[in-house]
C-alpha positions in Angstrom: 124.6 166.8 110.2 123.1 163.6 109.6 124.7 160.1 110.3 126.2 158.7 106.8 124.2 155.6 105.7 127.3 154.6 103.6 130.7 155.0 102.8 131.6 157.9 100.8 134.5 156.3 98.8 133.7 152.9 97.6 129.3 152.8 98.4 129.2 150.1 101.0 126.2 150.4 103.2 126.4 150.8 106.8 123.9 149.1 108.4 122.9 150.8 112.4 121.6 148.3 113.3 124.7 146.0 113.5 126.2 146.1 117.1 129.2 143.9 116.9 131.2 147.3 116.5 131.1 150.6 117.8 129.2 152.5 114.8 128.3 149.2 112.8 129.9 146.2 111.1 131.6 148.5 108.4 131.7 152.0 109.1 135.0 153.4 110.7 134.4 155.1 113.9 132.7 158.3 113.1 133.7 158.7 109.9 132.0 158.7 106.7 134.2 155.7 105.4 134.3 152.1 106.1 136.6 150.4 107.5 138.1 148.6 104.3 138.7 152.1 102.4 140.4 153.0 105.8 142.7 150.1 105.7 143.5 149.9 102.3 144.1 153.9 102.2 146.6 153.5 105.3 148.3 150.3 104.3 149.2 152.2 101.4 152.9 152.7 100.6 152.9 155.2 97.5 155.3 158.1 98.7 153.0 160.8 97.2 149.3 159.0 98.1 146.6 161.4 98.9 143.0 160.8 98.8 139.8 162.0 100.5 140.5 159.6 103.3 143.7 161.7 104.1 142.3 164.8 103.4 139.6 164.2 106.2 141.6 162.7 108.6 144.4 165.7 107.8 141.6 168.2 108.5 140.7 166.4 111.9 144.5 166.8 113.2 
C-alpha cells in the first residue's frame, strides 16, 4: 500500500519532505489523517460521535 499524500477527511496535503515531525508537519503518525482531523475528532464530546477517524482507529484496537 502506498504512503497517503493527504488526509482522507478534510484534503490537506502532506508534505514528505517536512522533518519537524515523525511522518511530516500534518499527517498523524501512520495514518491517513492529519493531525487536525485527529484532534478535533478526539476532542469531540458528542455522546454518539462516530466518524471514519474512529472507525480506523476502532479497527486498529
Amino acid at each position: 500500500m502506498s504512503e497517503p499524500t493527504h488526509c482522507t477527511k478534510c484534503g490537506c496535503k502532506f508534505d514528505p519532505t517536512d522533518k519537524r515531525f515523525v511522518d511530516s508537519a500534518r499527517r498523524h503518525r501512520d495514518t491517513p489523517f492529519c493531525k487536525g482531523c485527529v484532534d478535533h475528532c478526539r476532542d469531540n464530546e458528542i455522546a454518539d460521535h462516530w466518524c471514519d477517524i474512529d472507525r480506523f482507529f476502532n479497527d486498529r484496537a
